[in-house]
C-alpha atoms as a printed R data frame, in Angstrom:
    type eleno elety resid chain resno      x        y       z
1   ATOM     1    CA   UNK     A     1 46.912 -118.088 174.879
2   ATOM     2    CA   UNK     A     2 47.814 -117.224 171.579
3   ATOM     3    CA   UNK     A     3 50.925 -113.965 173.265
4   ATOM     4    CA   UNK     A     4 52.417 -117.757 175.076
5   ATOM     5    CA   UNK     A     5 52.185 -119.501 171.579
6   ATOM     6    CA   UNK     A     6 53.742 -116.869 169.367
7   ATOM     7    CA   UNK     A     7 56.639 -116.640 172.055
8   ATOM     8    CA   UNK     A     8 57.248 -120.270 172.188
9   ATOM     9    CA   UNK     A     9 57.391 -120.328 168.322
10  ATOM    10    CA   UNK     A    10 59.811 -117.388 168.007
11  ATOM    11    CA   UNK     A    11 62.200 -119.672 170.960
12  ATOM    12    CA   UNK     A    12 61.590 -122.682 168.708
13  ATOM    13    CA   UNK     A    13 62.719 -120.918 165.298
14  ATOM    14    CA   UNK     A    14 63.473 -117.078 166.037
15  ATOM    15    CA   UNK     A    15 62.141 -114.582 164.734
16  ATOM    16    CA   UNK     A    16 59.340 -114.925 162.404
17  ATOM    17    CA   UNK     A    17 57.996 -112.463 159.588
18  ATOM    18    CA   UNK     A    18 55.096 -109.917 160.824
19  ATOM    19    CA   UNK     A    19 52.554 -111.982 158.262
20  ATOM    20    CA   UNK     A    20 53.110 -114.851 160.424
21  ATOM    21    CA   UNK     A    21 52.914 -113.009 163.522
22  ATOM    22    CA   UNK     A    22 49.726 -111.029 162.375
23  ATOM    23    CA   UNK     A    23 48.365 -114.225 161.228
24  ATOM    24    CA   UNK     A    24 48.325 -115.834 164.688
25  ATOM    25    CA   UNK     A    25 47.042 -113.271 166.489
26  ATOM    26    CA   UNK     A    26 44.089 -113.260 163.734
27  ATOM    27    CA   UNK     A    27 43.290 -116.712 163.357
28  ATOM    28    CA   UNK     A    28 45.288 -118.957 165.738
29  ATOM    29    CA   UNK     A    29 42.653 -121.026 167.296
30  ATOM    30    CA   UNK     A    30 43.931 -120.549 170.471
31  ATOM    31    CA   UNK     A    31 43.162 -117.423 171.083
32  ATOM    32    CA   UNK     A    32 43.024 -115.438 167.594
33  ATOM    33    CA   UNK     A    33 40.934 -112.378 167.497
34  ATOM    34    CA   UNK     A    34 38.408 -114.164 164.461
35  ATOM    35    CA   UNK     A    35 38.619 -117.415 165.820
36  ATOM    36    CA   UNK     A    36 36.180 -117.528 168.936
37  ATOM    37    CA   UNK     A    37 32.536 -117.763 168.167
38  ATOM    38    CA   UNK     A    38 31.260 -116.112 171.128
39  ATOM    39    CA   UNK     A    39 33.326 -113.222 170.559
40  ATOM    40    CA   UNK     A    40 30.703 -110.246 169.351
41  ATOM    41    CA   UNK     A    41 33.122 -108.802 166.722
42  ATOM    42    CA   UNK     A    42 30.577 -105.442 167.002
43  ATOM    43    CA   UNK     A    43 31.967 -104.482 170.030
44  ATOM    44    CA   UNK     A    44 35.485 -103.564 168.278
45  ATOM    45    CA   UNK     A    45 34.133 -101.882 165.259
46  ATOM    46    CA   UNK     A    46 31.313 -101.201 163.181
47  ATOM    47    CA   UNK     A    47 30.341 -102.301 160.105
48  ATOM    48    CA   UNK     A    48 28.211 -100.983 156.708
49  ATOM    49    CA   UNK     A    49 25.772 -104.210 156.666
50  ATOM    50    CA   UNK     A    50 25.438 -103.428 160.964
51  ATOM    51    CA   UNK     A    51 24.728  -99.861 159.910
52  ATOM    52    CA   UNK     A    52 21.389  -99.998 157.713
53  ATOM    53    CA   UNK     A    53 20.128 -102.795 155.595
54  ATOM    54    CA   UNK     A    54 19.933 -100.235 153.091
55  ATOM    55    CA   UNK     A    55 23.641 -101.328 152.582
56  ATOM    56    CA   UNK     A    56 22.339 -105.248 151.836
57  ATOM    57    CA   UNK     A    57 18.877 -103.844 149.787
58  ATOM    58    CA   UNK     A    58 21.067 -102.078 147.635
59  ATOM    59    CA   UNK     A    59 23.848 -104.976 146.930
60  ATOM    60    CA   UNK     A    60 20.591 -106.817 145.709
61  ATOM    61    CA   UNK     A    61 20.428 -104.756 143.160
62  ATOM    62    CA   UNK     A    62 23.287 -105.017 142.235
63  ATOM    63    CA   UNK     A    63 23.223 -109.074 142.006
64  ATOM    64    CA   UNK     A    64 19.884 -109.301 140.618
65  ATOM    65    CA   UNK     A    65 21.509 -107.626 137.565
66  ATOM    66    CA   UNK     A    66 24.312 -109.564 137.440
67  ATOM    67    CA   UNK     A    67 21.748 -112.664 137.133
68  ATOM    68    CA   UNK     A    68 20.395 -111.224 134.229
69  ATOM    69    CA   UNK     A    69 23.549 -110.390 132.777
70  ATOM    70    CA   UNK     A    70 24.643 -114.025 133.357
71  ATOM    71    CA   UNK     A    71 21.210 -114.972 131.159
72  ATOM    72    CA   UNK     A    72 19.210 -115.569 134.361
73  ATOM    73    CA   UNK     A    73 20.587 -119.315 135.503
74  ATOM    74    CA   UNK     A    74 18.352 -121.414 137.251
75  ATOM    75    CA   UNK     A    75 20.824 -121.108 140.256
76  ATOM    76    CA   UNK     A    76 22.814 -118.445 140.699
77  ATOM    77    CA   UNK     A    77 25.164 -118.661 143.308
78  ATOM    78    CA   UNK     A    78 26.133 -115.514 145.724
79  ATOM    79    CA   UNK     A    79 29.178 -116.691 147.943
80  ATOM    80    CA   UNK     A    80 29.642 -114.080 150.603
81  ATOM    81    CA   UNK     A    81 33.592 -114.802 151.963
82  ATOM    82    CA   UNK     A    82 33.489 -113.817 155.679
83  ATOM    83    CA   UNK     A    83 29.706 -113.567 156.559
84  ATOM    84    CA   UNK     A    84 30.421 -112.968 160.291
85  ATOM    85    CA   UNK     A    85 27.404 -113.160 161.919
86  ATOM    86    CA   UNK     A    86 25.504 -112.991 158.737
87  ATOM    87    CA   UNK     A    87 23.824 -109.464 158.847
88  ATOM    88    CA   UNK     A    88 24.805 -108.892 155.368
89  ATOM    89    CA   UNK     A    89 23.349 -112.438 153.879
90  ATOM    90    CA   UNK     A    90 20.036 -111.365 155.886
91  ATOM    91    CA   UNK     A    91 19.440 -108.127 154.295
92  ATOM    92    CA   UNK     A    92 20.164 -109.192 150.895
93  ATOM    93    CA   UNK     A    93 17.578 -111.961 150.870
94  ATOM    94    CA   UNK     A    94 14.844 -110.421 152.724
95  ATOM    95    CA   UNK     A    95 15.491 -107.501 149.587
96  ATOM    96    CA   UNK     A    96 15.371 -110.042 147.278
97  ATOM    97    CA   UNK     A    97 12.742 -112.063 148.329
98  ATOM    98    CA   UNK     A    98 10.478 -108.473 149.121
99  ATOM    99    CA   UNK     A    99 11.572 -106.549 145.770
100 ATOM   100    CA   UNK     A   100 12.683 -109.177 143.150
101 ATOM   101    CA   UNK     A   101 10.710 -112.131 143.409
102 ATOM   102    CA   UNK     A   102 12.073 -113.927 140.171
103 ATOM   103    CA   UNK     A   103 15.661 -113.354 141.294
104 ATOM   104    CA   UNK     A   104 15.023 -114.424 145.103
105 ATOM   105    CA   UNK     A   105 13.648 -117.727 143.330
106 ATOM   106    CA   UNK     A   106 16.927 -118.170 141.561
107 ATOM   107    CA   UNK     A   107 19.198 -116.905 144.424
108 ATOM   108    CA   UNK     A   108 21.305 -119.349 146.065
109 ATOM   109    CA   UNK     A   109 22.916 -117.583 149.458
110 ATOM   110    CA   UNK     A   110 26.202 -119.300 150.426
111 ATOM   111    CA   UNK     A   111 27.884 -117.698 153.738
112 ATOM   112    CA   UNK     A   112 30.881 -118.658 154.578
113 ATOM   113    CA   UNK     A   113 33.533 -117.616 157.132
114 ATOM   114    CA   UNK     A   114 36.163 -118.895 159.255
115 ATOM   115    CA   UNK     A   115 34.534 -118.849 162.297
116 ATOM   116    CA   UNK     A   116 30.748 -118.743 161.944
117 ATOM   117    CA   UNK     A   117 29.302 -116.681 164.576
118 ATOM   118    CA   UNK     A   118 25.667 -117.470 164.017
119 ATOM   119    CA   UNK     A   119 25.085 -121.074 164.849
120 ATOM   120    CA   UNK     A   120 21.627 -121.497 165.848
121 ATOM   121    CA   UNK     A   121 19.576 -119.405 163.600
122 ATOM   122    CA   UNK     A   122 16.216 -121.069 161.306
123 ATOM   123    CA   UNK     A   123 17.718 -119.444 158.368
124 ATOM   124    CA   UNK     A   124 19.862 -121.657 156.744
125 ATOM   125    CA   UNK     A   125 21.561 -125.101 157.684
126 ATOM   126    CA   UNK     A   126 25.306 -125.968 158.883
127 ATOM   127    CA   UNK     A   127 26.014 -127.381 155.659
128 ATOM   128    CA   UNK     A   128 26.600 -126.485 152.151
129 ATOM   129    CA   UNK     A   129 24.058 -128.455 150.751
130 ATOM   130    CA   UNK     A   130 23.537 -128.167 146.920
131 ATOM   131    CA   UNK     A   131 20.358 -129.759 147.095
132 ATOM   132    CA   UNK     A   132 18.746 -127.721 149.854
133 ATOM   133    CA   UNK     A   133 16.976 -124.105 149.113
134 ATOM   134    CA   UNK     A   134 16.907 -122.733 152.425
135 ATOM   135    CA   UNK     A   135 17.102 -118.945 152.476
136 ATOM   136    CA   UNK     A   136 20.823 -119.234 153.472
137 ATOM   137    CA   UNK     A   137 23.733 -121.803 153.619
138 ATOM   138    CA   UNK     A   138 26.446 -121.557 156.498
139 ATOM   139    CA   UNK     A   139 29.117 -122.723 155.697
140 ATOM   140    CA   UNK     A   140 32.777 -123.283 157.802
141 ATOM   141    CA   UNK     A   141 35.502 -122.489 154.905
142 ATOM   142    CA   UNK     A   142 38.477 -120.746 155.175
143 ATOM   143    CA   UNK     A   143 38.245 -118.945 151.109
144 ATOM   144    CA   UNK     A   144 36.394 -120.833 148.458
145 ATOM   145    CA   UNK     A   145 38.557 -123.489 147.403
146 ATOM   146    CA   UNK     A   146 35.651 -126.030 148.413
147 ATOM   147    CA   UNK     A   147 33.006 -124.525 146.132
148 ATOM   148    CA   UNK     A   148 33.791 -125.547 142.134
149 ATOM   149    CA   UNK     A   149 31.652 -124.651 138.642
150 ATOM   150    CA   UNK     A   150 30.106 -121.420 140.892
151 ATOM   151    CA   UNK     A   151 27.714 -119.478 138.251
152 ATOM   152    CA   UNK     A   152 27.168 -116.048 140.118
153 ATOM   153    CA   UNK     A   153 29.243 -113.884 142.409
154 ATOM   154    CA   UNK     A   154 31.326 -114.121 145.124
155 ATOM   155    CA   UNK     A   155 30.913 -111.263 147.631
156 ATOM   156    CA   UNK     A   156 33.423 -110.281 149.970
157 ATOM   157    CA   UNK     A   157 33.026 -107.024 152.165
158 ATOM   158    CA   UNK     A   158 35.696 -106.220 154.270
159 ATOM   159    CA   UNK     A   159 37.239 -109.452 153.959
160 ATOM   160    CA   UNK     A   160 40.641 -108.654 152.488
161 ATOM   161    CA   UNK     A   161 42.087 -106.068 154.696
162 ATOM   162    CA   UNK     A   162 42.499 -108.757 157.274
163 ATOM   163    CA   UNK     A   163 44.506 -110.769 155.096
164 ATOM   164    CA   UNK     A   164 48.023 -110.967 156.779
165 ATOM   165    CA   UNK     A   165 50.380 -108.828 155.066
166 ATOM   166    CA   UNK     A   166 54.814 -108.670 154.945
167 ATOM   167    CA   UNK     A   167 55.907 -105.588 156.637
168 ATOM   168    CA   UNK     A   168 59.174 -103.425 154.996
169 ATOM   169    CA   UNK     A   169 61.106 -100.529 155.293
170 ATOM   170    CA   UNK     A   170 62.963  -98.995 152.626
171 ATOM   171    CA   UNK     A   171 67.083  -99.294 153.256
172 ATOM   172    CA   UNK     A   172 69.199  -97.715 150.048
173 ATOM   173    CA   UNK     A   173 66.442  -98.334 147.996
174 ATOM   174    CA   UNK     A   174 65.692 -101.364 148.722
175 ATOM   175    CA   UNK     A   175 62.863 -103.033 150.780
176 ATOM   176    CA   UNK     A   176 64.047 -104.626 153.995
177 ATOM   177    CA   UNK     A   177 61.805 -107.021 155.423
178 ATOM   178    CA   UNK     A   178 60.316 -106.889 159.227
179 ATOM   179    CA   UNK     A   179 60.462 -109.596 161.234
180 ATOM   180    CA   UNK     A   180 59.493 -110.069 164.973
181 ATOM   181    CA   UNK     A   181 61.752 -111.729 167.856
182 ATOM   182    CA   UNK     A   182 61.251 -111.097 171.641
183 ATOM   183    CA   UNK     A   183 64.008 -108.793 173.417
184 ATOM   184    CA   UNK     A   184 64.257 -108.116 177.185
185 ATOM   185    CA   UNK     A   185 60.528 -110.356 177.345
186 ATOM   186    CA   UNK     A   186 58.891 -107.700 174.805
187 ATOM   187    CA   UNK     A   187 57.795 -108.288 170.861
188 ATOM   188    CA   UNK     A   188 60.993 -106.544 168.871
189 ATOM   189    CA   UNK     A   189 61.150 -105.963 165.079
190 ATOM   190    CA   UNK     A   190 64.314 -106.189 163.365
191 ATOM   191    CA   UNK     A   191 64.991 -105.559 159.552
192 ATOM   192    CA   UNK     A   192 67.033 -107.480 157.449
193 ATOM   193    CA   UNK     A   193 66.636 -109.134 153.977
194 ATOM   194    CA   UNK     A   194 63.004 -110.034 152.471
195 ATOM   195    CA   UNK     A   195 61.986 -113.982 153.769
196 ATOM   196    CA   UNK     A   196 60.705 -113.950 149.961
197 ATOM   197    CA   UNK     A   197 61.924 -112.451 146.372
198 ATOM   198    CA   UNK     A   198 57.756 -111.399 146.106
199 ATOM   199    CA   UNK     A   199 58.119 -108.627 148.482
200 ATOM   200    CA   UNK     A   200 60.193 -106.407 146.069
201 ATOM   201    CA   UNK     A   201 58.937 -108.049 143.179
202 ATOM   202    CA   UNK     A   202 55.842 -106.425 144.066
203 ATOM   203    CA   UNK     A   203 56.662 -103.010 144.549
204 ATOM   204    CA   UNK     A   204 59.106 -103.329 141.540
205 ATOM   205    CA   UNK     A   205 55.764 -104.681 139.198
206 ATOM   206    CA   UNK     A   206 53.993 -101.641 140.816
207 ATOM   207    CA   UNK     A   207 56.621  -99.288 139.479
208 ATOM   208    CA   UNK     A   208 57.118  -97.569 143.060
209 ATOM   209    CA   UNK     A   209 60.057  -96.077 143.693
210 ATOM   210    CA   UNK     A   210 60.444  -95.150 147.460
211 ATOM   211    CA   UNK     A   211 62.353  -93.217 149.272
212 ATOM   212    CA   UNK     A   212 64.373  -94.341 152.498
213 ATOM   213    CA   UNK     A   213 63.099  -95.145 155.457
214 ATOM   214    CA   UNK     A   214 59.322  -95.566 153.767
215 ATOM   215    CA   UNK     A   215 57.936  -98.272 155.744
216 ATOM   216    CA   UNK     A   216 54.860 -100.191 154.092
217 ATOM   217    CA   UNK     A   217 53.093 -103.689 153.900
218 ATOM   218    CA   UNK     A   218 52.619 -105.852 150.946
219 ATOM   219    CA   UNK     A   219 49.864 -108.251 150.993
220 ATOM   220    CA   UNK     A   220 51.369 -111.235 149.214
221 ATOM   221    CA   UNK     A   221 47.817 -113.529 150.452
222 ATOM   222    CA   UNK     A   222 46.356 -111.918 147.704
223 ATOM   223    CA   UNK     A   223 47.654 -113.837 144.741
224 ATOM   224    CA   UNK     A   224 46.676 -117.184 146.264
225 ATOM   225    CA   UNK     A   225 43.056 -115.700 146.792
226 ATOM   226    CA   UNK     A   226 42.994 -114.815 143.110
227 ATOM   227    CA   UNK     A   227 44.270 -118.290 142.041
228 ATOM   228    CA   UNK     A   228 41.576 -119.324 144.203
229 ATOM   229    CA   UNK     A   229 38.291 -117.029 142.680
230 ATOM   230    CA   UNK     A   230 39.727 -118.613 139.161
231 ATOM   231    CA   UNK     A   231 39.193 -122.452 139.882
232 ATOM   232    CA   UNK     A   232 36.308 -121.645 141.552
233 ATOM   233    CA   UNK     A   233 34.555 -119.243 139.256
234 ATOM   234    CA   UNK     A   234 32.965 -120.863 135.999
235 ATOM   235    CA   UNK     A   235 31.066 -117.837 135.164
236 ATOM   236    CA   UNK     A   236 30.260 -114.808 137.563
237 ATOM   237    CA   UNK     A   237 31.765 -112.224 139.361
238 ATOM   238    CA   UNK     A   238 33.686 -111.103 142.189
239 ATOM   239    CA   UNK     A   239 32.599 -107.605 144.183
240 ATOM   240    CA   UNK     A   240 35.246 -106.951 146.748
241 ATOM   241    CA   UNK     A   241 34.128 -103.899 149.142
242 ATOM   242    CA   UNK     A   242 36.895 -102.698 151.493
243 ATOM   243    CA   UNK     A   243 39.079  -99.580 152.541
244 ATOM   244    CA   UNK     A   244 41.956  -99.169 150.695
245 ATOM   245    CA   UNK     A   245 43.615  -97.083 147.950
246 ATOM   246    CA   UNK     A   246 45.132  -97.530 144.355
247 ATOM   247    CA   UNK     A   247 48.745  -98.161 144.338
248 ATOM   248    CA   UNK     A   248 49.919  -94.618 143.389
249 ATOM   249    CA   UNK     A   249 47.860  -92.912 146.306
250 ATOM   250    CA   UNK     A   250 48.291  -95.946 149.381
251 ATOM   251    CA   UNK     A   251 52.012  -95.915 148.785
252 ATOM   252    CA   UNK     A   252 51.971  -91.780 148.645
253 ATOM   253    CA   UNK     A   253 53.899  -90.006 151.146
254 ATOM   254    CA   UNK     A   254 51.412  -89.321 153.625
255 ATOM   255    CA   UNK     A   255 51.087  -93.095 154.413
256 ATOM   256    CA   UNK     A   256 54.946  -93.054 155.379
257 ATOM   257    CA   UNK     A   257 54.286  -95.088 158.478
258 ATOM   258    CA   UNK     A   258 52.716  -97.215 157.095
259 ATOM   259    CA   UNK     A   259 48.653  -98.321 157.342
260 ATOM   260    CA   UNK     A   260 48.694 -101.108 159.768
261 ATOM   261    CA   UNK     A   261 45.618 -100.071 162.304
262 ATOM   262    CA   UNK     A   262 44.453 -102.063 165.347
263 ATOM   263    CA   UNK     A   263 40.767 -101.496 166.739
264 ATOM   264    CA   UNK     A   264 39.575 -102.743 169.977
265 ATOM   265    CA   UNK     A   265 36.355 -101.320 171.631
266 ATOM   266    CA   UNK     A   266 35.800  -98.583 168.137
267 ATOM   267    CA   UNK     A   267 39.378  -97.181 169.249
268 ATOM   268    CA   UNK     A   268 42.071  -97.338 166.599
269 ATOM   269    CA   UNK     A   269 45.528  -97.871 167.587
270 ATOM   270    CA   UNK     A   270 48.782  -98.169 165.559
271 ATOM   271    CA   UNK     A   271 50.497 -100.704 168.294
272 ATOM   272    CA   UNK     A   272 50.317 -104.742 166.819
273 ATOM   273    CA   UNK     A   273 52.093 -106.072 169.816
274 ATOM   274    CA   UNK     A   274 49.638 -105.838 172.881
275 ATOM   275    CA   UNK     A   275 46.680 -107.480 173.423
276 ATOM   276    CA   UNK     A   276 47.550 -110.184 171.235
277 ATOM   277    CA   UNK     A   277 43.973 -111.671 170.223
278 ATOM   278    CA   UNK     A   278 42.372 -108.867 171.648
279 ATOM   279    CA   UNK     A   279 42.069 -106.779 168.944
280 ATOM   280    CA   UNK     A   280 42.031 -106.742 164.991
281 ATOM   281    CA   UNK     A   281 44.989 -105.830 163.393
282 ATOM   282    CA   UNK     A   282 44.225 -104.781 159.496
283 ATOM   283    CA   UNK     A   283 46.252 -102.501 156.431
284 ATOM   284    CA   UNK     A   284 44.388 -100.623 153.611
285 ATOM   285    CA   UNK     A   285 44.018 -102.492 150.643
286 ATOM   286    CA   UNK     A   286 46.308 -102.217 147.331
287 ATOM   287    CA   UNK     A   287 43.409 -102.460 144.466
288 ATOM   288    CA   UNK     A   288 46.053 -101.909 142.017
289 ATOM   289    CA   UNK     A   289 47.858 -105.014 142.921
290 ATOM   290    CA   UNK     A   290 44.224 -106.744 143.439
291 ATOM   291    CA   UNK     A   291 43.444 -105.765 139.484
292 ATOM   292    CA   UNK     A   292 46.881 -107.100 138.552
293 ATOM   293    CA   UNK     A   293 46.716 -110.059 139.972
294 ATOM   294    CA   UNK     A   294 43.020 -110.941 139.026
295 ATOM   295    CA   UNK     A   295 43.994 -109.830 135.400
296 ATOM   296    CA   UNK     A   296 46.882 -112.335 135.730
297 ATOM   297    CA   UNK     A   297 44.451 -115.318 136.742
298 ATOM   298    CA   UNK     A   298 41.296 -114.814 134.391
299 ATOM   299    CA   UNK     A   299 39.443 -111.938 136.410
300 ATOM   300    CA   UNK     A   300 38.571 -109.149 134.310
301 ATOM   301    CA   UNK     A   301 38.189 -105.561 136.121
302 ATOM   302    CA   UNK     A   302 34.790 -104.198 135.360
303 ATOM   303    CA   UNK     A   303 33.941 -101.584 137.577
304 ATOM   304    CA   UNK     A   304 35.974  -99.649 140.949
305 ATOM   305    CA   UNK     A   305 34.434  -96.922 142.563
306 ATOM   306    CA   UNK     A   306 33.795  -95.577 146.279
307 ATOM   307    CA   UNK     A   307 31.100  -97.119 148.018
308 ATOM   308    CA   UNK     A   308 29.499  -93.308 148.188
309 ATOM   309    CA   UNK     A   309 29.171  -93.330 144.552
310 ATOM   310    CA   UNK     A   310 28.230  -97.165 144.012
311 ATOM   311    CA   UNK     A   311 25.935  -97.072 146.535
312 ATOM   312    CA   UNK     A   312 23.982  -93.861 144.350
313 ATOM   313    CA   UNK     A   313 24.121  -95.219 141.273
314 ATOM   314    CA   UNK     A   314 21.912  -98.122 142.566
315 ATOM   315    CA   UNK     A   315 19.219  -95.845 144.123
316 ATOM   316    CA   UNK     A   316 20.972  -94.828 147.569
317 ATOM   317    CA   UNK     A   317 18.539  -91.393 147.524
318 ATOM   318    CA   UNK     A   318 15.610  -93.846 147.287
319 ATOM   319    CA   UNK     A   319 15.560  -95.480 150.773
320 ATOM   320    CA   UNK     A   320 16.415  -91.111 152.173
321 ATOM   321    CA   UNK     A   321 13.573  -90.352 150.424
322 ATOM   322    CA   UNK     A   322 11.199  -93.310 151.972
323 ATOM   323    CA   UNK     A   323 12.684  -92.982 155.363
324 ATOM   324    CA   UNK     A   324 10.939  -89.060 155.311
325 ATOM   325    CA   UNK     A   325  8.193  -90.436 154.931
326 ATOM   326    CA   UNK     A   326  7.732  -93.016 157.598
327 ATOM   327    CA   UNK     A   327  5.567  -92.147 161.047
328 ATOM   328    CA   UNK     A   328  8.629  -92.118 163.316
329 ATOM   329    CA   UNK     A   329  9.744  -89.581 166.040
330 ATOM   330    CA   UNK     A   330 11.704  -86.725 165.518
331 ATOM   331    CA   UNK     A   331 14.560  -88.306 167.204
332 ATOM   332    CA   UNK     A   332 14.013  -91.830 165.663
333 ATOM   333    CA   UNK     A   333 14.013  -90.271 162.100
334 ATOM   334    CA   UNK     A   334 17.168  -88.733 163.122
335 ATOM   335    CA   UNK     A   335 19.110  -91.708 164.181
336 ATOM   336    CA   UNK     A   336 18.022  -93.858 161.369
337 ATOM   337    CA   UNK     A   337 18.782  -91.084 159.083
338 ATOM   338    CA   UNK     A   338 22.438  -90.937 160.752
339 ATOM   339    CA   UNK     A   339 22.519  -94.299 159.956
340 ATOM   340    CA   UNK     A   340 21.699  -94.410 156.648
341 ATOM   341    CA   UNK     A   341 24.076  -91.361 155.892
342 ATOM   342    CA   UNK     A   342 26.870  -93.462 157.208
343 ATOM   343    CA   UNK     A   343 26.968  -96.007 154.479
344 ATOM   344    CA   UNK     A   344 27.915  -92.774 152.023
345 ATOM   345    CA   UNK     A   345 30.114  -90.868 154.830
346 ATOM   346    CA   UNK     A   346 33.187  -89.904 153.838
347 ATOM   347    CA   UNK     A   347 34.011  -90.121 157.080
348 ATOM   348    CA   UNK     A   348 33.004  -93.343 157.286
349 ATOM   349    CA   UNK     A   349 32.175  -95.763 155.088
350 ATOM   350    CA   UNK     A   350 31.814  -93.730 151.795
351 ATOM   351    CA   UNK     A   351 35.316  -93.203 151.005
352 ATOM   352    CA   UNK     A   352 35.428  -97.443 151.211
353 ATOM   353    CA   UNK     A   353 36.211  -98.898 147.790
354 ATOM   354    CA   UNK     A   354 34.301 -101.350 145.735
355 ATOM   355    CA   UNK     A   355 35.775 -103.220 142.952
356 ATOM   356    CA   UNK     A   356 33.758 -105.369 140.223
357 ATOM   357    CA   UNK     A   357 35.546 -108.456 138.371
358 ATOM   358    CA   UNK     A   358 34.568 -111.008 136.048
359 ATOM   359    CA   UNK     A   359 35.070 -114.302 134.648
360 ATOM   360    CA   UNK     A   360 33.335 -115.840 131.588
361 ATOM   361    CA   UNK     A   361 31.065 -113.605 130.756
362 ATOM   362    CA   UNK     A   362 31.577 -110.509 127.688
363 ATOM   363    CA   UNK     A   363 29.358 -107.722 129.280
364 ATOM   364    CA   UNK     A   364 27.273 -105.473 127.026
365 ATOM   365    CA   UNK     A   365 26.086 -102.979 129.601
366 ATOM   366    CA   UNK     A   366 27.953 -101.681 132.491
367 ATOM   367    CA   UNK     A   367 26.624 -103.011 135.944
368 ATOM   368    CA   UNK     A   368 24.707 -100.639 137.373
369 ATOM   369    CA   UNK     A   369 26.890 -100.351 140.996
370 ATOM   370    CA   UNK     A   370 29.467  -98.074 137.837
371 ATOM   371    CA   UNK     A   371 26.299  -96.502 136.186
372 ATOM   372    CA   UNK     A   372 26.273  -92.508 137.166
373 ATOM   373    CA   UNK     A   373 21.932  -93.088 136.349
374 ATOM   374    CA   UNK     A   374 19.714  -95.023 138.823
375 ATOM   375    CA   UNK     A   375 18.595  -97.727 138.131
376 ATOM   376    CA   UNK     A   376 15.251  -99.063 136.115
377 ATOM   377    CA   UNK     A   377 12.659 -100.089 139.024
378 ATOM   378    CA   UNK     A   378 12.264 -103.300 137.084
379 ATOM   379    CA   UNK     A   379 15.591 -104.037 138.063
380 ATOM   380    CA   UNK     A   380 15.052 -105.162 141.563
C-alpha cells in the first residue's frame, strides 16, 4: 500500500525529496515498515537488548548513577524513545529491581514508541499515567514532546538512525539535493538545487569540504529532536546509543556512496526503492552534528564512546566471568557466551556509539559508562 501511495503523491506534486520518500516507507501507516504492530521487527535484524540482557543490566548501572548524581529524586524518570517490543525496558528493571533496590524504588520506566509492539503484557499499562508505579509505562508517542518537567534520562538506542535524512551529491562544490520522481513506472532520482538552505548550511557549519560527485545524507530531523529533549528535559540526561561516526570520519572518503543501508531478513542491501515497507531503510549517524545541535539547545556533551568500551567501564567482564561459572552445557555456555561477546563485537555491536548529554545538572564525577575503572559494587 504504501509503493501505490508514494506514486500517487509524486503524480499529485512531482517529485518529492528522499526524506519524504524514506519517511513513508518508514512510518506511513499504510504500509510503513515501523508502523504495523504485528510485524516482528527481529526477523529483519538483530538488536543489542535481543542479544543478552547483559546489555539492559549494564545500562542500569549506568542510570542508577545518574539518580544519584541528580541527588536521588523521589522519581526519576527513564524515557526510553522507541521501546519496540520492550526487551530493553524489561532487562533494565528486572536489574534494577534484583541489584539496586533503592534505585528500582525510585525508577519510573516510560516506553514509548511509534508503534508499540507489545500490547498485552502485565507489565505496565497503555497509558502514561503519572500516578501509577507499575514496573513499566507504554506509551504511543511519536518523540517526547508529550512528557514536560522530566527529572532523569531519556534513553534512546538505535532510535536515530531511522530518522529520515536529505540525500546530496556534490556538483562544483556544491551540494545538489536528491529528489525522487517515477520514470518509465520505476522510482528515479534526479539532482537539482537543495528543497532547503539547511542542507549546505550543514555541511558548511561542519567545515566539510567535498569533493565532486561525493554523495551523502544529512539528517536535518535532528535539530527538531534536540529542540524537543530541551522543553522536555528539566534536569537529566540524554544517552543516545546508535551506529554512526563523528563528522570528520562518516563524511571520509571511504563512505563516498554514501551510508544509506536497507535490511530485510538480517541481509543488508544498498537499494531504497523495492520493497517499499518491506524493509528498513537507515544512514549512520553524524554525532558531531548531534553535539552541535544539543550544545545549541541546552544539552551539554558529557561523555561519547563505543559501546565496547562503555559497556567495560560499567563491569561488562563481570557477567563473562559469572556466565563460567553457571552449570550449563558445553554448547549452551558457548552460545550464551557468543551472545554476550556480541554486545562488545566489533563486528557487531561494539564499534556502535554511545553519547552522554545533560541538562541542569553541573557534574562532579564523570558517569561511569566514560570511566576507564569499573565500577564500585555499591553502585548498582
Amino acid at each position: 500500500m504504501v509503493e501505490q501511495d508514494i506514486r500517487a503523491l509524486i503524480r499529485r506534486q512531482g517529485r518529492i525529496t528522499f526524506a519524504e520518500f524514506m519517511q513513508r516507507c518508514l512510518y506511513s501507516p499504510r504500509g510503513g515498515f515501523f508502523a504495523s504492530r504485528n510485524k516482528r521487527i527481529s526477523a529483519h535484524f538483530g538488536t543489542a537488548p535481543s542479544s543478552h540482557p547483559a546489555f539492559g543490566a549494564l545500562i542500569a548501572r549506568q542510570l542508577a548513577q545518574m539518580w544519584r548524581l541528580l541527588g536521588e529524586p523521589r522519581f526519576f524518570y527513564c524515557i526510553e524513545v522507541g521501546c519496540a517490543d520492550g526487551t530493553l525496558a524489561k532487562a533494565i528493571v528486572h536489574a534494577a529491581q534484583h541489584t539496586a533496590p533503592h534505585f528500582a524504588q525510585a525508577l519510573y520506566y516510560v516506553a514509548a514508541d511509534y508503534a508499540p509492539r507489545w500490547l498485552h503484557d502485565a507489565t505496565g499499562t497503555n497509558e502514561f499515567d503519572t500516578a501509577a508505579r507499575a514496573p513499566i509505562q507504554r506509551v504511543k508517542a511519536e518523540g517526547v514532546r508529550a512528557f514536560r518537567n522530566v527529572v532523569g534520562c531519556v534513553l534512546c538506542n538505535e532510535l536515530i538512525d531511522n530518522f529520515s535524512v536529505h540525500q546530496f551529491v556534490i556538483e562544483g562544490g556544491q551540494a545538489k539535493e536528491v529528489f525522487v520522481t517515477v520514470a518509465q513506472d520505476r522510482f528515479t532520482e534526479v539532482l537539482d538545487a537543495p528543497s532547503t538552505p539547511l542542507i549546505q548550511a550543514r555541511l558548511d557549519e561542519l567545515g566539510l569540504t567535498l569533493p565532486d560527485g561525493y554523495r551523502g545524507a544529512v539528517n536535518l530531523a535532528m535539530a527538531d529532536w534536540l529542540a524537543q529533549l530541551s522543553v522536555s528535559i528539566e534536569r537529566g540526561f540524554v544517552l543516545t546509543i546508535d551506529y554512526g561516526e563523528l563528522a570528520a570520519d562518516l563524511y571520509a572518503s571511504a563512505n563516498s556512496g554514501g551510508t544509506l543501508v536497507c535490511y530485510r531478513e538480517h541481509e543488508a542491501g544498498k537499494d531504497p526503492y523495492q520493497r517499499l515497507g518491506q524493509q528498513d531503510i537507515t544512514a549512520l549517524v553524524d554525532f558531531t552534528a548531534l553535539m552541535r545541535l544539543g550544545e545549541q539547545h541546552g544539552l551539554t556533551t558529557v561523555g561519547y564512546t563505543r559501546q565496547s568500551e562503555f559497556l567495560a567501564n560499567l563491569g561488562f567482564s563481570s557477567f563473562v566471568d559469572a556466565l563460567e561459572q553457571q552449570d550449563l552445557s558445553a554448547a549452551r555456555k558457548t552460545l550464551a557466551r557468543m551472545a554476550l561477546l556480541s554486545l562488545v563485537d566489533p563486528e557487531q555491536y561494539g564499534d556502535f556509539k554511545v553519547l552522554a548529554q545533560a541538562k541542569g545538572i553541573a557534574l562532579d564525577e564523570t558517569l561511569l559508562g566514560f570511566t576507564p575503572t569499573p565500577p564500585s559494587s555499591d553502585v548498582c
